[in-house]
mmCIF file of the C-alpha atoms, coordinates in Angstrom:
data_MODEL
# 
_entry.id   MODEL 
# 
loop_
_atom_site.group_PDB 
_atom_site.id 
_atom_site.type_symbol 
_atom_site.label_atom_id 
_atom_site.label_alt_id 
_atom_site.label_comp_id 
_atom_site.label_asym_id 
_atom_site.label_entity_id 
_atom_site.label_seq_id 
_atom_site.pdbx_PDB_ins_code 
_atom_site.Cartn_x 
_atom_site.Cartn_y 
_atom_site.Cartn_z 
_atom_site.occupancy 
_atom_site.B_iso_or_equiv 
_atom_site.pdbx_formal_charge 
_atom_site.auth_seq_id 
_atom_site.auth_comp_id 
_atom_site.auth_asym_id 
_atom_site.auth_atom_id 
_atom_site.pdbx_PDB_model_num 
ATOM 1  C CA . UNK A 1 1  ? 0.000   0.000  0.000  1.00 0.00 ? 1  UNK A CA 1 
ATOM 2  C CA . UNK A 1 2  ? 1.073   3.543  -0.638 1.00 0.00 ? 2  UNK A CA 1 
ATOM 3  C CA . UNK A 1 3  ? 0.362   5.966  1.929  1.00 0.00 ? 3  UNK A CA 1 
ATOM 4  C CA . UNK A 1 4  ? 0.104   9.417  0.472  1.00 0.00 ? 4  UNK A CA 1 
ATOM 5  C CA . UNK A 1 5  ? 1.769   12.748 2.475  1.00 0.00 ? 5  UNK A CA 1 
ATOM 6  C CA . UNK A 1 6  ? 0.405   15.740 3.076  1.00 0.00 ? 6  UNK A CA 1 
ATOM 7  C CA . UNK A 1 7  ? 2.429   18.436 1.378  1.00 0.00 ? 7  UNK A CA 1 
ATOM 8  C CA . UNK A 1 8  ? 3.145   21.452 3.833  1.00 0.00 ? 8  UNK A CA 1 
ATOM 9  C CA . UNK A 1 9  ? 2.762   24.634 1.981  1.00 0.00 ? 9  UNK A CA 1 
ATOM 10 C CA . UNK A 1 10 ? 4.070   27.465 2.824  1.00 0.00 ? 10 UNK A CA 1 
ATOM 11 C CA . UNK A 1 11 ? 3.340   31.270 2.130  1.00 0.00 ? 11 UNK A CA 1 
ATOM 12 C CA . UNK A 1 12 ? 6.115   31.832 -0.132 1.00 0.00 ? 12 UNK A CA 1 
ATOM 13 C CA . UNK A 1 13 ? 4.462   29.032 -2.373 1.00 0.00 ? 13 UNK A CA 1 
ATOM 14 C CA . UNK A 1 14 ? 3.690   30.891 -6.042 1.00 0.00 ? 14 UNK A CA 1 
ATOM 15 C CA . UNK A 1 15 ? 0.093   28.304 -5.348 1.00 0.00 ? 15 UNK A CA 1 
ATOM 16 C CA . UNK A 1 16 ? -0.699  29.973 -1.901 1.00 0.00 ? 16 UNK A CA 1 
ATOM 17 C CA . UNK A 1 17 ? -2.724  33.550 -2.364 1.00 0.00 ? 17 UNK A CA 1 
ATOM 18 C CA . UNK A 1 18 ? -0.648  36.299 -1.511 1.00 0.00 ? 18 UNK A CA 1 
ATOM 19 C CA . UNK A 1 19 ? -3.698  38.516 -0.627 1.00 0.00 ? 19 UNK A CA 1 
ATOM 20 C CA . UNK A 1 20 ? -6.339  37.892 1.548  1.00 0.00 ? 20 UNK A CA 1 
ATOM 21 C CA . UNK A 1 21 ? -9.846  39.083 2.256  1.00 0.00 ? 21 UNK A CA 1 
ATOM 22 C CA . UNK A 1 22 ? -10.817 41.071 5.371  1.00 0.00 ? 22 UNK A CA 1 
ATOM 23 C CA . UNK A 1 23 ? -12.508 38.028 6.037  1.00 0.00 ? 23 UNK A CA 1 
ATOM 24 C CA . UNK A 1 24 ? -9.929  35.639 5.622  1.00 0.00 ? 24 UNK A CA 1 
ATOM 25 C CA . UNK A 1 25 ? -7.378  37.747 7.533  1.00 0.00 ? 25 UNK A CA 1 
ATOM 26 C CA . UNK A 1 26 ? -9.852  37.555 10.807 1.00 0.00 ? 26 UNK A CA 1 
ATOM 27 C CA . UNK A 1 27 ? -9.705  33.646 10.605 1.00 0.00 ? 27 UNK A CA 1 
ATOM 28 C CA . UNK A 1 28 ? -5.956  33.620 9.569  1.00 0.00 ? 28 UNK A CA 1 
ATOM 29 C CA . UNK A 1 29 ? -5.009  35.998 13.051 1.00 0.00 ? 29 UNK A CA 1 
ATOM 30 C CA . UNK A 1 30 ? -8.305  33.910 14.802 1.00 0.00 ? 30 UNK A CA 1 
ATOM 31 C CA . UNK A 1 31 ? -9.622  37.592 15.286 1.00 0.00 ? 31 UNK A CA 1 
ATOM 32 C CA . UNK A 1 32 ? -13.426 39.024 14.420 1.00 0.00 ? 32 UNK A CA 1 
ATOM 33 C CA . UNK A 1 33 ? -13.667 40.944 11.374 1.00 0.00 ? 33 UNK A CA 1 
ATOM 34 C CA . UNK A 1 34 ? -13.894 44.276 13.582 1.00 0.00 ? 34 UNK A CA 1 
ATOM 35 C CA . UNK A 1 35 ? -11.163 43.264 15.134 1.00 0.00 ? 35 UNK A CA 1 
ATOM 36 C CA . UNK A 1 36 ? -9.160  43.136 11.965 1.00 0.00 ? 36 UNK A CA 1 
ATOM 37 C CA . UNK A 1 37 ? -10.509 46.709 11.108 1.00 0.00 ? 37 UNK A CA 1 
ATOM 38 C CA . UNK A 1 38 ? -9.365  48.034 14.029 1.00 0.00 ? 38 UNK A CA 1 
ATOM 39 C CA . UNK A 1 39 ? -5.394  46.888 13.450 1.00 0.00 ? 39 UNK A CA 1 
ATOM 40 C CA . UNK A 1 40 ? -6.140  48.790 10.107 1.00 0.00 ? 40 UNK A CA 1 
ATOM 41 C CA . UNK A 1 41 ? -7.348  51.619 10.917 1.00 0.00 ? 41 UNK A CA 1 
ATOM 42 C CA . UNK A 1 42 ? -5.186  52.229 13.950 1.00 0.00 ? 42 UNK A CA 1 
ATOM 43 C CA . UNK A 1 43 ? -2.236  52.025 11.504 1.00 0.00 ? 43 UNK A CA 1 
ATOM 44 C CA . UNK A 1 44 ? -0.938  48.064 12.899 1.00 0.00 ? 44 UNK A CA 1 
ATOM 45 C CA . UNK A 1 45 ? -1.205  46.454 9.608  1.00 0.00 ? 45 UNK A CA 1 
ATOM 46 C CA . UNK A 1 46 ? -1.081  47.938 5.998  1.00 0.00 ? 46 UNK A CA 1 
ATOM 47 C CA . UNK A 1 47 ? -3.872  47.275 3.549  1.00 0.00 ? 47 UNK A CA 1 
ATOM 48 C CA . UNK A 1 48 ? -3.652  46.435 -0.281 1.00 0.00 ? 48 UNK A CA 1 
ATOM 49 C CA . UNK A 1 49 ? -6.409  48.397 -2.483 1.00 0.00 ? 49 UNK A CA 1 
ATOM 50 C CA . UNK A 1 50 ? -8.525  46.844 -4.937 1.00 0.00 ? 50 UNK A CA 1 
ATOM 51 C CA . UNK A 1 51 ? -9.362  47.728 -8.212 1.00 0.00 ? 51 UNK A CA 1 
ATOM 52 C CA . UNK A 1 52 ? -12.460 49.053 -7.143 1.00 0.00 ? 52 UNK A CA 1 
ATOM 53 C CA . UNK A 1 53 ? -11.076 50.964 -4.395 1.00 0.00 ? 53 UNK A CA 1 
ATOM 54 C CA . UNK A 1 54 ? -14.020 49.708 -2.205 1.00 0.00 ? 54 UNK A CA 1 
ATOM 55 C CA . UNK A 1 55 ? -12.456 45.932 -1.380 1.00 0.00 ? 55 UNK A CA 1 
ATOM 56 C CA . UNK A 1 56 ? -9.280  46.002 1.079  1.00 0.00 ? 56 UNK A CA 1 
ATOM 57 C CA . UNK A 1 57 ? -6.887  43.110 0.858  1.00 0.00 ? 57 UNK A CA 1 
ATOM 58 C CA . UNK A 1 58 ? -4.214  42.332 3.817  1.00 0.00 ? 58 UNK A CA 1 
ATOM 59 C CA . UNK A 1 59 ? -1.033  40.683 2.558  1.00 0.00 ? 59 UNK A CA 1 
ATOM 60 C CA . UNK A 1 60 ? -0.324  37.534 4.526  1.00 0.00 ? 60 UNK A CA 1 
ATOM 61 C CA . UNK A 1 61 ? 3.910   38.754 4.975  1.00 0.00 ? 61 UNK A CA 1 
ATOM 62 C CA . UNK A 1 62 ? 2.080   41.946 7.005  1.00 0.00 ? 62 UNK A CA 1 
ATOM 63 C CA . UNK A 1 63 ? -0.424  39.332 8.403  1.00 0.00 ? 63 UNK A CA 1 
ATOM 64 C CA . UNK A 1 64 ? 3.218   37.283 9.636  1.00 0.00 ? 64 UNK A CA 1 
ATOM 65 C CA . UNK A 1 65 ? 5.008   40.401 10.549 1.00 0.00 ? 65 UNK A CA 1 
ATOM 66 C CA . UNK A 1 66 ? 2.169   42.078 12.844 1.00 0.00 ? 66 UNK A CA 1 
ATOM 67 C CA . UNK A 1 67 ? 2.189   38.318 14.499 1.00 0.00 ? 67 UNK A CA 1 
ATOM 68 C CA . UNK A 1 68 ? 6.174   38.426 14.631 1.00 0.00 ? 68 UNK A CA 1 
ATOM 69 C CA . UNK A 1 69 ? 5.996   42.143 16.213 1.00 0.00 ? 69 UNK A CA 1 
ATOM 70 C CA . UNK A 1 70 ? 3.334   40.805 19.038 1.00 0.00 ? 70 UNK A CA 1 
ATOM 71 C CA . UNK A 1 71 ? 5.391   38.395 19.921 1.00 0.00 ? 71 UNK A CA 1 
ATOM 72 C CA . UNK A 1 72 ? 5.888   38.131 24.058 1.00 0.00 ? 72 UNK A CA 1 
ATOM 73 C CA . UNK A 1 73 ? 7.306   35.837 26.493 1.00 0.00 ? 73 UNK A CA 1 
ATOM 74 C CA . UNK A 1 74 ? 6.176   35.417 30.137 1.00 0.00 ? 74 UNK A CA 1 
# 
């Protein structure tokens, strides 16, 4: 029998999304969607306009750094 691995992908993969949704964001930094607003608006992490100026996407190496920056030890 052949027993089939998972591949581990990483975000540097050119078949992982670079962008992500408001939406998507929240889950990826297990926040609410307000939550993720907030970090916006108070200038923690960057957004990427769309085309349509209305749409915000957050790029997932500001999604890692803002985790990287929060980053404590007890």
């Amino acid at each position: 029998m052949k027993r089939e691995s998972k591949q581990v992908r990483s975000a540097d993969s050119p078949t992982d999304k670079r962008l992500y949704t408001l939406r998507e964001a929240a889950a990826y930094l297990g926040r609410t969607e307000w939550g993720v607003r907030d970090l916006i608006w108070s200038r923690e992490i960057p957004v990427v306009k769309g085309t349509s100026r209305r749409k915000n996407y957050i790029d997932i190496h500001d999604l890692e750094a803002y985790v990287t920056r929060n980053k404590t030890q007890y």
